[in-house]
C-alpha positions as CSV (number, residue, x, y, z in Angstrom):
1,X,120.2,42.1,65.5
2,X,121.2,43.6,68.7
3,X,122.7,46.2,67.0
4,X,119.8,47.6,65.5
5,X,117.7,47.3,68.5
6,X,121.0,49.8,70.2
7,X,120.5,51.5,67.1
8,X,116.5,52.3,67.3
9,X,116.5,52.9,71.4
10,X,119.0,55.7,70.8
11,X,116.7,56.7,68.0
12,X,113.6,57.2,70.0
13,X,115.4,58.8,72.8
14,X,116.8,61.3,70.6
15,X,113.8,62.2,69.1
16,X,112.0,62.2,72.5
17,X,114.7,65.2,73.6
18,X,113.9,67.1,70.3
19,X,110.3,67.2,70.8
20,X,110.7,67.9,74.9
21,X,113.5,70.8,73.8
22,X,111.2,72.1,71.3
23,X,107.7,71.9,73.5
24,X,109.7,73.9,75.7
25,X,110.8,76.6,73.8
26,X,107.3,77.0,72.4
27,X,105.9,77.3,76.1
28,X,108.3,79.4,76.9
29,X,107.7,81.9,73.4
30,X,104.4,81.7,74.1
31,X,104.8,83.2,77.5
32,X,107.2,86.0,77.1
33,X,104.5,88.8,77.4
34,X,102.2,86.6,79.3
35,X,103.7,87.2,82.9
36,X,103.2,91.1,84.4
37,X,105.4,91.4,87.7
38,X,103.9,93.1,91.1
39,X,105.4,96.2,92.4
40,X,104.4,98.6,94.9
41,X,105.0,102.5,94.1
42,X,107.5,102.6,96.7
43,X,109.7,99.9,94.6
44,X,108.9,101.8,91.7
45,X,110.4,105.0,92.9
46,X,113.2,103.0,93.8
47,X,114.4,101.5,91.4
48,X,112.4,102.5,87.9
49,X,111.6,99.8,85.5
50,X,112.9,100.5,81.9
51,X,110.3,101.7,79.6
52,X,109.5,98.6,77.8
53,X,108.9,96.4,81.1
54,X,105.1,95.8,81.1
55,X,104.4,95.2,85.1
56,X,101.7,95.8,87.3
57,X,101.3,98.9,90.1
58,X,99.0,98.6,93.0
59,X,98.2,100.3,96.4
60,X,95.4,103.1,97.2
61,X,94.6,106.1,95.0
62,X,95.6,108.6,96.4
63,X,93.0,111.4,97.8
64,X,92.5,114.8,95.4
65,X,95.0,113.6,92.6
66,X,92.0,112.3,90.5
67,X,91.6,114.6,87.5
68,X,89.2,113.4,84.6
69,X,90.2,115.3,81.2
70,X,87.9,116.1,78.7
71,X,88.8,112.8,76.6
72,X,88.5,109.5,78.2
73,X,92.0,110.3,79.5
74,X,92.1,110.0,83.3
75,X,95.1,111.1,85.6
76,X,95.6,109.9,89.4
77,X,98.5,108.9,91.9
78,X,99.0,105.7,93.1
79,X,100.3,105.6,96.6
80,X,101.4,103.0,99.2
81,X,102.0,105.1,102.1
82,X,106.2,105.3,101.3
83,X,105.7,106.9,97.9
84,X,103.4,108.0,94.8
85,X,103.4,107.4,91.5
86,X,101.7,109.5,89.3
87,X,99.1,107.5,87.0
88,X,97.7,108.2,82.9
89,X,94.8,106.1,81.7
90,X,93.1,106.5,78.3
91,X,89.7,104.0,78.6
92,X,87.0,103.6,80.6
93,X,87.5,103.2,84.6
94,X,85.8,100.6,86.7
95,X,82.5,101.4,88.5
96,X,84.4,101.2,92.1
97,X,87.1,102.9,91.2
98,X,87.6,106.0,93.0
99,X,89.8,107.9,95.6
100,X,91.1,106.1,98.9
101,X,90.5,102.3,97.1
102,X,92.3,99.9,96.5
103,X,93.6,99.4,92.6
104,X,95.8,97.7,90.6
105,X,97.1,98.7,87.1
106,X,98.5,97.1,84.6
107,X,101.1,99.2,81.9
108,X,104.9,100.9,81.6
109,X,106.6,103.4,84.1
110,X,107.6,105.9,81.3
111,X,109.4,109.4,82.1
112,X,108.4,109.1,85.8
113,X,104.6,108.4,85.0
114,X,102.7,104.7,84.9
115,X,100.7,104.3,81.9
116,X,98.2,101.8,82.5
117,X,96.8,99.7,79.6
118,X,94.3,98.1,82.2
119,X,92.9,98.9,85.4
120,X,91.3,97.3,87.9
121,X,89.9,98.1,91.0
122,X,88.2,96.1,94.5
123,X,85.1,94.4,93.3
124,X,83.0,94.6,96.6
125,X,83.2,96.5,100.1
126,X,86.0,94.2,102.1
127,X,88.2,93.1,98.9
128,X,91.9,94.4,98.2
129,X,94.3,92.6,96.4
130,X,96.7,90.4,98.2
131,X,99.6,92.1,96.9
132,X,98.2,95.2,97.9
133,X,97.6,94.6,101.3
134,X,101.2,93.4,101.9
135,X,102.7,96.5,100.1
136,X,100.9,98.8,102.1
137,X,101.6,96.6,105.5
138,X,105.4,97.1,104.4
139,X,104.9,100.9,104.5
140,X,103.3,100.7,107.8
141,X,99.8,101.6,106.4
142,X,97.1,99.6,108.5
143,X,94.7,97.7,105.9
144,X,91.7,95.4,107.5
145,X,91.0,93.6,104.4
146,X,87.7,92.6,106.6
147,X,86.5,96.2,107.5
């Protein structure tokens, strides 16, 4: 009788490491894409991401390298103060967006150029994204988030 009792503990323990092995794996499948990295252009420039890392790029856009084509494909720099990164977007910009904002972008670094996949930029007067202001603090760029 004891036996047994050995017999169905070990049982439900082992099953109980199946199922928390296997949850896991499935959280961990289902999060592969999920999580986009912060970088600044100045890490960018650095040390280039391969062309199938998916991150995100953020800092100010960078005053007169706005060009608008004649298809919904837009073309800017994205700068930190240290370095630029020169930007393609094919879609539709935010309403704020425009030169000497903040941004951030979302996309690949391929052959020296960021293709975004999403953009998005400050949503009132005072807001920048927290891992912009730091970026640009790094580069010795003053940023009052409160101004």
């Amino acid at each position: 009788m004891k036996n047994l009792k050995k017999q169905r503990r070990i049982q439900i323990i082992a099953v109980a490491v199946v199922a928390l092995i296997g949850s896991t794996a499935l959280i961990g499948y289902a999060m592969r894409d999920g999580i986009n990295f912060f970088r600044a252009p100045s890490q960018v420039v650095a040390e280039p991401p391969s062309a199938s890392e998916v991150f995100r790029i953020g800092g100010l856009v960078e005053e007169g390298s706005l060009v608008r084509g004649e298809s919904k494909t837009v073309r800017f720099s994205v700068t930190d103060g240290g370095a630029s990164v020169p930007v393609t977007f094919t879609g539709v910009l935010p309403d704020l967006f425009e030169e000497n904002q903040g941004m951030v972008g979302t996309g690949s670094y391929v052959n020296g150029v960021f293709e975004a996949t999403e953009i998005l930029a400050k949503h009132d007067e005072t807001y920048m994204p927290s891992e912009v202001v730091d970026a640009l603090k790094e580069q010795g760029v003053f940023v009052d988030p409160d101004a």
